[in-house]
C-alpha positions in Angstrom: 0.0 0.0 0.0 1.5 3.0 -0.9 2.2 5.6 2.2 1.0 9.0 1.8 2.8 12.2 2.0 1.9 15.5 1.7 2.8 18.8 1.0 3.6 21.3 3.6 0.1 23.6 2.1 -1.7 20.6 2.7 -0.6 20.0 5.9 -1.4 23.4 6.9 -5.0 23.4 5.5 -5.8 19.7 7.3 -4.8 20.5 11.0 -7.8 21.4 12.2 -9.7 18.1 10.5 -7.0 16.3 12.9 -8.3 17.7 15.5 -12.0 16.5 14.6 -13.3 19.7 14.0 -15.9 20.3 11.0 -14.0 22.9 8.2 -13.9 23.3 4.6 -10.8 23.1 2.6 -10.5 25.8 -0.4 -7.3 24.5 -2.3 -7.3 25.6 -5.9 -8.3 22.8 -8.5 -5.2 20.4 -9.1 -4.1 21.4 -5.2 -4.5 18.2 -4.0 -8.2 18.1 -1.8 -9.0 14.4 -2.3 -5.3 13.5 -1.3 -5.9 15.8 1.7 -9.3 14.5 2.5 -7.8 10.1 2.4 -4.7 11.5 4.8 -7.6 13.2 7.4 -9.3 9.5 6.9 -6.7 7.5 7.7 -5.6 9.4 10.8 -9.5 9.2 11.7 -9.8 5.2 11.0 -6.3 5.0 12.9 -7.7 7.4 15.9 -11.4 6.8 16.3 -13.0 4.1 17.8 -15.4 2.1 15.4 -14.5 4.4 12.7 -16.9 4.8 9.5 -16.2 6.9 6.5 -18.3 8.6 3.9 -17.5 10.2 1.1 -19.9 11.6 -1.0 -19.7 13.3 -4.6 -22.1 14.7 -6.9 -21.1 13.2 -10.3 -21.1 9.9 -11.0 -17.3 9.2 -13.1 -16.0 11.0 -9.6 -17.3 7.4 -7.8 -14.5 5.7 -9.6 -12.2 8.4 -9.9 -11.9 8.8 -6.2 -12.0 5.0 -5.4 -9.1 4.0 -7.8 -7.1 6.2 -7.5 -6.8 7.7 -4.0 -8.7 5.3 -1.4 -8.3 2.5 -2.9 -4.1 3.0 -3.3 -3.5 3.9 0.1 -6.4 2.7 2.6 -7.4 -0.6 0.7 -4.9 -2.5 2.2 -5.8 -1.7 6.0 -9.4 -1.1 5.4 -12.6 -2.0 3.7 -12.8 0.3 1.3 -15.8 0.6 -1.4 -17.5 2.5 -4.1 -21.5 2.1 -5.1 -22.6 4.5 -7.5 -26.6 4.1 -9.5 -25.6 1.0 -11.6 -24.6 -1.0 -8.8 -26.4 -3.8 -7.6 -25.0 -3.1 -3.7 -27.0 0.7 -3.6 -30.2 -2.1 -3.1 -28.7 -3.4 0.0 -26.6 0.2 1.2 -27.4 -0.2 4.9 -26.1 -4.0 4.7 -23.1 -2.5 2.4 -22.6 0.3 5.1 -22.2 -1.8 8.4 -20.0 -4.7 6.6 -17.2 -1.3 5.0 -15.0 1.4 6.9 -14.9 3.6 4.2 -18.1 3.9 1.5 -17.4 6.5 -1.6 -20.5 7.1 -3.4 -23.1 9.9 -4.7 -25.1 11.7 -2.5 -28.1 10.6 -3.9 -27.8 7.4 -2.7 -27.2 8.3 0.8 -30.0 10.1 0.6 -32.1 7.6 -0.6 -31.4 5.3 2.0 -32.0 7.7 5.1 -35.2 8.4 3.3 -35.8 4.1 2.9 -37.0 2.5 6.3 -36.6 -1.4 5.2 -33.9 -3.1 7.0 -30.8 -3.6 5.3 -31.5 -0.4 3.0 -32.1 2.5 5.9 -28.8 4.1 6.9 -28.6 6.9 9.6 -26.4 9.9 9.7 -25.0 8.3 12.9 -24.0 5.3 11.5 -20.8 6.9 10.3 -18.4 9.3 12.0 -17.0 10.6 9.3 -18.7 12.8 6.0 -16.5 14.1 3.6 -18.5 16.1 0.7 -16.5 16.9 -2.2 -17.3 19.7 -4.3 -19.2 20.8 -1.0 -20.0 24.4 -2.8 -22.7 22.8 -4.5 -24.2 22.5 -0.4 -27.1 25.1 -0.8 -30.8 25.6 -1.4 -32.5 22.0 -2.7 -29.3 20.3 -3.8 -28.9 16.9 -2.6 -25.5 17.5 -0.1 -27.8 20.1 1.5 -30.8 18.0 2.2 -28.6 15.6 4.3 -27.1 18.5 5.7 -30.5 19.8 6.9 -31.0 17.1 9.1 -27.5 17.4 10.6 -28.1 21.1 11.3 -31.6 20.4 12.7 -30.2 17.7 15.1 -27.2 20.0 15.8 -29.8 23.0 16.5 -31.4 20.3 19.0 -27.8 19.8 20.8 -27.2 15.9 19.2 -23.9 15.2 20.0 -23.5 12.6 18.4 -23.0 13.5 15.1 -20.3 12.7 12.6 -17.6 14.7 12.0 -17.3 16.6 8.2 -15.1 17.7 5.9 -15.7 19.7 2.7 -14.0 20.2 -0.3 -14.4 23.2 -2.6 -11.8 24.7 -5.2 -14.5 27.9 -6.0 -17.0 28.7 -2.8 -18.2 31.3 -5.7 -19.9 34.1 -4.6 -23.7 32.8 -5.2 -24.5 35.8 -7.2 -23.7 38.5 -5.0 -21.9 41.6 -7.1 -21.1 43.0 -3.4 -18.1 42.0 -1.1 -21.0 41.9 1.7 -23.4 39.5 0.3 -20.2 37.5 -1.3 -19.4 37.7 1.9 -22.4 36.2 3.6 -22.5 33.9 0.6 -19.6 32.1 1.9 -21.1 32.1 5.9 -24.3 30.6 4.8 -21.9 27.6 2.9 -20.5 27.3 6.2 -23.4 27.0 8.1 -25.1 24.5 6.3 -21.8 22.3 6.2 -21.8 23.3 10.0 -18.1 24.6 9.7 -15.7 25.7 11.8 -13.5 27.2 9.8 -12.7 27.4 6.3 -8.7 26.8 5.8 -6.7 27.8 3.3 -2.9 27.9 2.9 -1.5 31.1 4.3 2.2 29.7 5.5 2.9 28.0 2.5 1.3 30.2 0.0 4.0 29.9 -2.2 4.8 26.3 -2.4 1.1 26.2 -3.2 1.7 28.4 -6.3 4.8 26.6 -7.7 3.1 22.9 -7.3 -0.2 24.3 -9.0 0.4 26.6 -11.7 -2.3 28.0 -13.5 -3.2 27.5 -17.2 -2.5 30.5 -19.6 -5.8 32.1 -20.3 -6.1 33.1 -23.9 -9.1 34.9 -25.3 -9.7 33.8 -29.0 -12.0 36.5 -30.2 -13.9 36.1 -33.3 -16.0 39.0 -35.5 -19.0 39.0 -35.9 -21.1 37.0 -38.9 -20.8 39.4 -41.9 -24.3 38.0 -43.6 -26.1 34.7 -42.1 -28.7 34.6 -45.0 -29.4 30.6 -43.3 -30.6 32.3 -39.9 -32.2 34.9 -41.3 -34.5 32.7 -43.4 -35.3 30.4 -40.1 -36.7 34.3 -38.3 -38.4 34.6 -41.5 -40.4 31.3 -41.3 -40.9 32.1 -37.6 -42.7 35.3 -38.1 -44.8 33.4 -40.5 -46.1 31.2 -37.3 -46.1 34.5 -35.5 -48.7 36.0 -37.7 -50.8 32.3 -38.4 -50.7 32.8 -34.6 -51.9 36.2 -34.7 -49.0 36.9 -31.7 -47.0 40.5 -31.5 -44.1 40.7 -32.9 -42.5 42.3 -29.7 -40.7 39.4 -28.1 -37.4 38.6 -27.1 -34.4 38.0 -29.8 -35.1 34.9 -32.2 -32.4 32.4 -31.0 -31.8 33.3 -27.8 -32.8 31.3 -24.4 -34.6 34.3 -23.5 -36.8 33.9 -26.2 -36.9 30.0 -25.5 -38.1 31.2 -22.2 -41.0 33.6 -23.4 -42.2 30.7 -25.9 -42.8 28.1 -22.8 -45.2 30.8 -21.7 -47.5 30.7 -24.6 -48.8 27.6 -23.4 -50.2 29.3 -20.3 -52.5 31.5 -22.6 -55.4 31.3 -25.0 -56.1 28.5 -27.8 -54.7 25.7 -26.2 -53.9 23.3 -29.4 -52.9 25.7 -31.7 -50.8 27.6 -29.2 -49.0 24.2 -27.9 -48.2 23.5 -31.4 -46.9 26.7 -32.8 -44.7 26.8 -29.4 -43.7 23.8 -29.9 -42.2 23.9 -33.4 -40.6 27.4 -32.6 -38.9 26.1 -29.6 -37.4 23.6 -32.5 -36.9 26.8 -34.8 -34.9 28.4 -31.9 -33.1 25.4 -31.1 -31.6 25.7 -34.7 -31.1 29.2 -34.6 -28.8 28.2 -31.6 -27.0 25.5 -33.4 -26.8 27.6 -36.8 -24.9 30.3 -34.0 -22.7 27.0 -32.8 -21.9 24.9 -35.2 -22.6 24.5 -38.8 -25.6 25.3 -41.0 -26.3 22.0 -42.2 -26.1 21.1 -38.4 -29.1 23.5 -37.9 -31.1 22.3 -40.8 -30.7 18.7 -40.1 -32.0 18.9 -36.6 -35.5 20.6 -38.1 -35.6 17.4 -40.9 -35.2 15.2 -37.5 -37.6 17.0 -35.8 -40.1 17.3 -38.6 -40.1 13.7 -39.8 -39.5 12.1 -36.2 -42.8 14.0 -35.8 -44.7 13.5 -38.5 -44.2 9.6 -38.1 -45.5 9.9 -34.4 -48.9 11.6 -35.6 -52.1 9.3 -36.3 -53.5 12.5 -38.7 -52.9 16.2 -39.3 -55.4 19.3 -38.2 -55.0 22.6 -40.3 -52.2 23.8 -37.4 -50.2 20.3 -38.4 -50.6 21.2 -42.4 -49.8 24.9 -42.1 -46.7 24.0 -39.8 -45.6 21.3 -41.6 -45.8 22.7 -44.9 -44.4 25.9 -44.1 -41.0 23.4 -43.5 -41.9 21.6 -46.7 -42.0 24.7 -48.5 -38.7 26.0 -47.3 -36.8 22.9 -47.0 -35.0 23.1 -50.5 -34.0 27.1 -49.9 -32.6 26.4 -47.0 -30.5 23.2 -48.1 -29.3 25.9 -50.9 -28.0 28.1 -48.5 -26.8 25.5 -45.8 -24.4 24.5 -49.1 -22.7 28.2 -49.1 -19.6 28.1 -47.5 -19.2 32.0 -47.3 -21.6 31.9 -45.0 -20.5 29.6 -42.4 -20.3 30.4 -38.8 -16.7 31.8 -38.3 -16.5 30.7 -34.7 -15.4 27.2 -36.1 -12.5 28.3 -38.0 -11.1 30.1 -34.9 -12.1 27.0 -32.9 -10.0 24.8 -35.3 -7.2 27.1 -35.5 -7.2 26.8 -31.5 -7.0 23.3 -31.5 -4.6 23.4 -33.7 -2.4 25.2 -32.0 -1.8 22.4 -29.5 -2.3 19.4 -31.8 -0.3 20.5 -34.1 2.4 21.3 -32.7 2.5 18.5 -29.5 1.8 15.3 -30.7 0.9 14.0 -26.7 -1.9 16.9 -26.5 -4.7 16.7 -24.7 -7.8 18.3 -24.4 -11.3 19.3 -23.5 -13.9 21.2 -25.3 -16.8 22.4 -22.9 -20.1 23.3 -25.1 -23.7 23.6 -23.5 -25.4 21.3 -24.5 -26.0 17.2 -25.5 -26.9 18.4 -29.4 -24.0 21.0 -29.6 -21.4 17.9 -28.2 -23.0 15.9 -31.0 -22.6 18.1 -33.7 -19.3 19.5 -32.4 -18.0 16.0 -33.2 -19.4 15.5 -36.0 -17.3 18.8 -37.5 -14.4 17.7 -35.9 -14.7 14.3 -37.2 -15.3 16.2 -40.9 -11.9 18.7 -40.3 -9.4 16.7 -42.9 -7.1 19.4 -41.0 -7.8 17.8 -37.3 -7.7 14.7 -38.2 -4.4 15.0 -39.9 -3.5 16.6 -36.9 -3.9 13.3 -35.2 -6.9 14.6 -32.9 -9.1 11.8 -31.7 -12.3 12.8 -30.2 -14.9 11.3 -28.4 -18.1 12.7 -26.4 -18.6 12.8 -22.9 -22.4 13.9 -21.5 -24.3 13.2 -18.0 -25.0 9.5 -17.2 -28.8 8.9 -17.8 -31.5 6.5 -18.6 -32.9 8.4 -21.6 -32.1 7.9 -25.3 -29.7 11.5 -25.5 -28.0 10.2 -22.3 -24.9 8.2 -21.8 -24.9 5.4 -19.7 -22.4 4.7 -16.8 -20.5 2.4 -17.9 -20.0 4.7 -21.4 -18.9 7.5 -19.0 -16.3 5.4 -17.1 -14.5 3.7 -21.1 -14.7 7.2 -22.6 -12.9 8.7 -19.9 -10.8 6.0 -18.8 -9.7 5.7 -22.9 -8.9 9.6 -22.5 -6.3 9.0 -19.5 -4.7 6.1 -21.7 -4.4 8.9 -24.6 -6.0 6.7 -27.0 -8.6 9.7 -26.9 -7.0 12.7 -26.7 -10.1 15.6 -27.3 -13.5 15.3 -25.3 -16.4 16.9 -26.4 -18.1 17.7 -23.3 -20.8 19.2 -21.5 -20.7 20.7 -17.9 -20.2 16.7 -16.2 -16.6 17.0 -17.0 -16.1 20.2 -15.3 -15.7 19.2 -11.7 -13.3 17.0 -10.1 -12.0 15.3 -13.5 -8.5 14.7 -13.0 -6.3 14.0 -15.9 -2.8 15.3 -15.0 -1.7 15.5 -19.3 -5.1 17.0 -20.2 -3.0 20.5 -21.9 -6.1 22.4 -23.2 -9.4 23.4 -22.7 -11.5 25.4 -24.4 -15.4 26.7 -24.1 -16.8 26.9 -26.7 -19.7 29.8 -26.8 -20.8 29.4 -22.9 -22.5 31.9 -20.4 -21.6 30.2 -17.2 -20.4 31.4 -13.6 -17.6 32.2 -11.6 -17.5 28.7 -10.4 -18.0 26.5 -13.5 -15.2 29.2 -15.1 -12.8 28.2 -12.1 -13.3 24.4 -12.6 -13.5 24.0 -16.3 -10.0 25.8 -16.0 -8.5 23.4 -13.3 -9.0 20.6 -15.8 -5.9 21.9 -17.8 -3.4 20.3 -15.0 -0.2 19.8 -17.3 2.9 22.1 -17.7 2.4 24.9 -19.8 -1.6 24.4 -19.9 -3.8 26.6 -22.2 -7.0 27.4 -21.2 -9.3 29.1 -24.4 -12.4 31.0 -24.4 -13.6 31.1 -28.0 -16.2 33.7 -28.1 -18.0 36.5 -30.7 -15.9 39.9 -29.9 -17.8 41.9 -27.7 -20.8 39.4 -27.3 -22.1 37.7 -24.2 -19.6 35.1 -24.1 -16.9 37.4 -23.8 -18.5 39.9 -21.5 -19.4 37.1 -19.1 -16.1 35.7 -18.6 -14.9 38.9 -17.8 -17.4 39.0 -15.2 -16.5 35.8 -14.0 -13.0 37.0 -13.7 -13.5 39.8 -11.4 -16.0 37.3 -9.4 -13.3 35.4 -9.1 -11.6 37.8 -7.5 -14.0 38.9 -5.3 -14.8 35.2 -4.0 -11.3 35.0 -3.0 -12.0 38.6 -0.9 -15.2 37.1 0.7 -13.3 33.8 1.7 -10.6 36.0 3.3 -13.4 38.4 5.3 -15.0 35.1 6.3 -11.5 33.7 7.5 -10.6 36.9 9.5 -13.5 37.0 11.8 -13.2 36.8 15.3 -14.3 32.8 16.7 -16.8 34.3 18.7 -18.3 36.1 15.8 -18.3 33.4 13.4 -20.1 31.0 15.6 -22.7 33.3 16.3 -23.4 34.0 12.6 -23.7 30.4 11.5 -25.8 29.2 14.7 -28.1 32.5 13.3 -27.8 31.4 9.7 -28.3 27.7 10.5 -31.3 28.4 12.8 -32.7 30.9 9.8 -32.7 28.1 7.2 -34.3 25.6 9.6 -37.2 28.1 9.7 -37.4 28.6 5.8 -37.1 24.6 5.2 -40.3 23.8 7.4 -41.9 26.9 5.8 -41.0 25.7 2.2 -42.7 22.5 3.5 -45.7 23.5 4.7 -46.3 25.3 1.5 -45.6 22.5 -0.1 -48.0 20.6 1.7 -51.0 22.9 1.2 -49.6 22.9 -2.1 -50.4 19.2 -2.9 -53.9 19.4 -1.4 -55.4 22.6 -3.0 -57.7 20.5 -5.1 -59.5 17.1 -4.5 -57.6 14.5 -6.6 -60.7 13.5 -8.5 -61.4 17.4 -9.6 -58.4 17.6 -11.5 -58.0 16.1 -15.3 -55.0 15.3 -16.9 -55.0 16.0 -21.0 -52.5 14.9 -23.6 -50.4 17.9 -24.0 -50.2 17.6 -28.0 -54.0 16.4 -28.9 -55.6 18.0 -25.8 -57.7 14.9 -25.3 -58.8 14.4 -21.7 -57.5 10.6 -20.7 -57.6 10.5 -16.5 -57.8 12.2 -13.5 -56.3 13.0 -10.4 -57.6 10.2 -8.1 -56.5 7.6 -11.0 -52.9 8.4 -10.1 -50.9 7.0 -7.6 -47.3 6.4 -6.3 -45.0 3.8 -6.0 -41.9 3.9 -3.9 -42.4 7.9 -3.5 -41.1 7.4 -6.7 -43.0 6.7 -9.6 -46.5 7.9 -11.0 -48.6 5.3 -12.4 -52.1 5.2 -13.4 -54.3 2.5 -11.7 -57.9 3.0 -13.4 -57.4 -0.3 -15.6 -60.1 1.6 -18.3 -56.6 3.7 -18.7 -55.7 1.6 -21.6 -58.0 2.8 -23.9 -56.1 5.7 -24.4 -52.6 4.8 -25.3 -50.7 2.5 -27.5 -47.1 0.7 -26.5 -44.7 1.0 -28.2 -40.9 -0.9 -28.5 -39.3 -2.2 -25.1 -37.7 0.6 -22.9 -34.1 -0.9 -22.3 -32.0 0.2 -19.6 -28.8 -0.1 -18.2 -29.8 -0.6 -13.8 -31.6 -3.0 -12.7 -33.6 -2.5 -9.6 -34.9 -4.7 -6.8 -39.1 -4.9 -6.9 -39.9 -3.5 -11.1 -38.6 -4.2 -14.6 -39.3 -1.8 -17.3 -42.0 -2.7 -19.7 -42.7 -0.9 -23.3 -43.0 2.7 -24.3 -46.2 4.4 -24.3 -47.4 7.1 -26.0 -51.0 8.8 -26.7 -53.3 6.9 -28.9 -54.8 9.8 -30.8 -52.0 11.8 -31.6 -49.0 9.5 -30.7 -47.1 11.7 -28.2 -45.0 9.5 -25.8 -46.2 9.5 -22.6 -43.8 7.5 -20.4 -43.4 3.4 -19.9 -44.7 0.6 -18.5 -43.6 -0.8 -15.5 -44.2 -4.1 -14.2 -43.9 -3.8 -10.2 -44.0 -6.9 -8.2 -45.5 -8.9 -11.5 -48.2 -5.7 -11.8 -47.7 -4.0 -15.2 -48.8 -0.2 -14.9 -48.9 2.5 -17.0 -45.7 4.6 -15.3 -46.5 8.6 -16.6 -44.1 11.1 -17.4 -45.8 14.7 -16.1 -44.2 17.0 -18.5 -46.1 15.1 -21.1 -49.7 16.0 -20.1 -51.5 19.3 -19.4 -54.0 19.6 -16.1 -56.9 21.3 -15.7 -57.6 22.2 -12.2 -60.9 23.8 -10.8 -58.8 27.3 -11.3 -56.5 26.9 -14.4 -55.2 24.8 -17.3 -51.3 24.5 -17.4 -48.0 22.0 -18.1 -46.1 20.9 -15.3 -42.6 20.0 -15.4 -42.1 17.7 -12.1 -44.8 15.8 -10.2 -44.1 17.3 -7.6 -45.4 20.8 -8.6 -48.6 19.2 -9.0 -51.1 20.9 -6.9 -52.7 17.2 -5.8 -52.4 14.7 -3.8 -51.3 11.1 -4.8 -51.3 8.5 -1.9 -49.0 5.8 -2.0 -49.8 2.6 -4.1 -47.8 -0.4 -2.4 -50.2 -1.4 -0.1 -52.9 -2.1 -2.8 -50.7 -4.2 -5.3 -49.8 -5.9 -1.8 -53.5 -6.8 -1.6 -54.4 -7.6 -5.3 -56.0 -5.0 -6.0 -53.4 -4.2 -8.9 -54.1 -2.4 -12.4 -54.7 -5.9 -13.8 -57.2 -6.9 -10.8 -60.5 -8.4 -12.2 -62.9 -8.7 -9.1 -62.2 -5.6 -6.5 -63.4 -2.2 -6.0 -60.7 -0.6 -7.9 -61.1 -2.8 -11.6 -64.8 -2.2 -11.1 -64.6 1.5 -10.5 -66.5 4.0 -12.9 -64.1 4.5 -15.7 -62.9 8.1 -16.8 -64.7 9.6 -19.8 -63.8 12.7 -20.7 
């Protein structure tokens, strides 16, 4: 087992964790936190009697990161040691997996889950470890998971519970939580401490400059490019959309065309008159916008061939065509062979991409053992961004060898787990040597010969800024911001500079307050949120039983067509949202079998489903405990309550309630049940 040794900065920022009191460590990224954090856990396993160790992260690559190469190395040997992250059969059994380890790595979700989860072998208590070590612990504030197990440490602490585990949090960029004052950066920084229930946030003073020379920063370059000349492509796209402004008979006084403000101001249509057409026209100029965006990204042909997805994925999902559907579509139809013409016309492609190439071209070409990162926003820009680099005979040539890197999901747009941990483990082997990536890669990635990275047209903050920058860790590291001179991009990174700056000023006000002080304002802080949480959950509560279940309807958000009601729905595991009325099945159609990668304990997924008139996918089946049931997705229905007709995005914004389903598929009285109450209920017509 190799020993572990650390710098004298390190040493420095750790002390008080020896002692066992709760602090946050603020090292730069590529300082050396983790290695900090296994030191403090070996001195506590060594030290503290019965010793139990969590570490929790909030991105699921970091699971593996942090378990092969830091516990793992130097604890394995001496201790049980063990990482579970969401495709791991073990998360079913996490209070059995907790007793049997001394140190479990894993995402806070799970942790979470299991407090929440009372069935024995699953249920874990905060007080079954004496040790919590969050990393990334800025992200400990307002809903996030890390502050949700933090709230009931607080509350317990509030109550004088001493026996509570000790934490440790690690943070490269506290940020300043969108304060643009050195007093609310300032208190920014206290409430972080408060909900961690810190002592003390260290940093290195004494060896301030061995801290600089083992952790040099990147070289920021700005790669400015002018503005688009003439973008004849985009301007046709405004054109069409004004034409579905007018059919809508909607003023012409909106927000920018391909903006996310104007993305914003199109959701809100649907809260307004003329429900079908309205949903419809929103819906394909949320697409128009979306390639707007991508014709401002990437290339034009990139642009036009996510409207000839969109328009023949949608088309096939349709069972027949109103006059909205035949003026929409054929407006598409109509235009379809201009804009191919002047997707074709080179003159006018986006020159953000030949700066971007000449950037990565700077380091490929000239070091053959480059590697890189290319932040973008979204899933569809990585997509596309690889295609062009894929297409660049210059890149290639250049030996560059990209792959994709996105969040871990269940969805079709979503990589899986095991995806994330071969793409980036084939990137530290350098047989990948460019990712394409979204924000996942941001935080805690450690590659020590990544040499570049560049974002690529992104309005971020402060704190993504700082990390996306500590992922250049090698010698003579470049870190690019490709941006339109004098646009947003630009303008924002600036500002993220000087927030940068100011972060650093808040830490150091936070840092020179008197003991006395400090604990006062975080007992006042802690004791303030405590009040706001129960608040938030009483309002939640009265939230979920404004209206009697069975007076609200729920409508296919595409056709309109009313296809259950409140008291139909109920929950599974807290969890899921399935439809129990068994006359339910009249009203959708499955479709192929929804494969995915985890497998969990009591359900199996089933086939798609999707809306029998008009084909819109509404969710899957799920077949709990040998029950199959219709499981919905929210988002894809609109509900009428005795007050209002509107989308929702998350079930729980539904204004409800849903009671719990277990106990009925317990008794037989399942979806499929043939003689009880609930089979022979009155079926919904709408």
């Amino acid at each position: 087992m190799e020993e572990i040794r650390l710098y004298r900065y390190q040493e420095e920022v750790v002390r008080p964790a020896l002692e066992g009191k709760n602090i946050i460590i603020w090292l730069p990224t590529g300082g050396g936190k983790t290695r900090a954090a296994v030191y403090v856990t070996k001195r506590h396993l060594e030290t503290k009697p019965g010793a139990k160790v969590a570490v929790l992260v909030n991105k699921v690559h970091l699971v593996d990161q942090h378990y092969t190469k830091e516990f793992s190395p130097f604890l394995g040997r001496d201790y049980r040691v063990v990482s579970i992250s969401g495709d791991s059969s073990q998360k079913d059994f996490f209070g059995s997996v907790v007793q049997d380890n001394d140190v479990v790595i894993c995402t806070a979700q799970i942790l979470e889950n299991a407090m929440e989860n009372k069935e024995e072998g699953k249920h874990v208590k905060l007080t079954d470890f004496t040790l919590l070590i969050f990393d990334e612990c800025h992200h400990t504030h307002k809903e996030s998971v890390y502050n949700k197990i933090m709230g009931h440490y607080v509350e317990r602490r509030l109550a004088r519970d001493r026996d509570l585990p000790q934490v440790l949090g690690l943070t490269a960029s506290p940020g300043t939580g969108g304060a643009k004052t050195l007093e609310k950066a300032k208190e920014h920084v206290l409430q972080i401490c408060a909900n961690l229930d810190a002592s003390a946030i260290t940093s290195s003073r004494e060896h301030a400059e061995e801290l600089r020379q083992k952790v040099p920063r990147p070289r920021k370059e700005y790669d400015i490019v002018e503005q688009r000349v003439e973008d004849p492509f985009g301007d046709h796209l405004k054109w069409m959309m004004k034409r579905i402004h007018a059919f809508m008979d909607m003023e012409d006084n909106c927000k920018p065309f391909g903006t996310q403000e104007y993305e914003a101001e199109v959701v809100l249509l649907e809260k307004r008159g003329g429900w079908f057409t309205r949903h419809s026209c929103a819906l394909h100029l949320r697409k128009y916008n979306d390639a707007l965006l991508v014709n401002d990204t990437v290339r034009m042909v990139d642009a036009l061939r996510l409207l000839d997805n969109f328009y023949s994925n949608h088309r096939e999902s349709r069972t027949g065509l109103d006059g909205t559907d035949v003026f929409l579509f054929g407006l598409f139809e109509e235009n379809k062979t201009e804009l191919k013409t002047l997707a074709a016309m080179s003159r006018y492609e986006n020159p953000k991409l030949a700066k971007l190439e000449s950037t990565l071209l700077k380091q490929f070409g000239t070091q053959g053992m480059s590697r890189g990162i290319l932040f973008c926003k979204t899933r569809v820009s990585t997509h596309y961004l690889y295609d062009w680099v894929l297409a660049s005979r210059v890149l290639q040539k250049a030996g560059v060898k990209a792959a994709i890197l996105t969040g871990a999901g269940n969805q079709a747009n979503h990589m899986t787990q095991n995806d994330q941990k071969r793409t980036i483990q084939r990137f530290r082997e350098g047989v990948l040597n460019l990712l394409v990536s979204t924000s996942v890669a941001e935080e805690g990635l450690d590659i020590p010969e990544c040499n570049l990275v560049v974002r690529y047209g992104l309005l971020t903050n402060e704190i993504a800024m700082q990390q996306a920058s500590g992922r250049a860790r090698a010698e003579n590291s470049v870190y690019s911001v490709v941006a339109l001179k004098d646009g947003r991009e630009q303008r924002r990174e600036k500002t993220n500079e000087y927030l940068e700056e100011l972060t650093r000023q808040a830490v150091s006000e936070v840092q020179r307050m008197a003991p006395r002080d400090f604990q006062l304002k975080i007992r006042e802080l802690q004791r303030d949120a405590l009040v706001t949480r129960r608040l938030a959950e009483l309002r939640l509560q009265d939230r979920r039983r404004r209206y009697p279940s069975a007076s609200v309807t729920l409508s296919c958000r595409t056709c309109n067509i009313a296809v259950a009601c409140g008291s139909d729905i109920q929950v599974i595991e807290n969890t899921h949202y399935v439809n129990i009325n068994p006359n339910f099945k009249m009203y959708y159609r499955t479709g192929g079998q929804v494969q995915l990668t985890k497998t969990f304990e009591d359900w199996t997924p089933g086939r798609k489903i999707s809306c029998a008139d008009c084909g819109k996918e509404w969710g899957m089946e799920m077949i709990y405990k040998n029950v199959t049931l219709p499981n919905l997705a929210i988002k894809s229905f609109a509900l009428a309550t005795p007050d209002s007709r509107e989308p929702v995005k998350k079930w729980k914004d539904v204004q409800f309630h849903s009671s719990g389903v277990i106990f009925l598929l317990r008794c037989g009285l399942g979806f499929l049940g043939s003689n009880t109450s609930l089979a022979n209920r009155v079926p919904f017509l709408p």
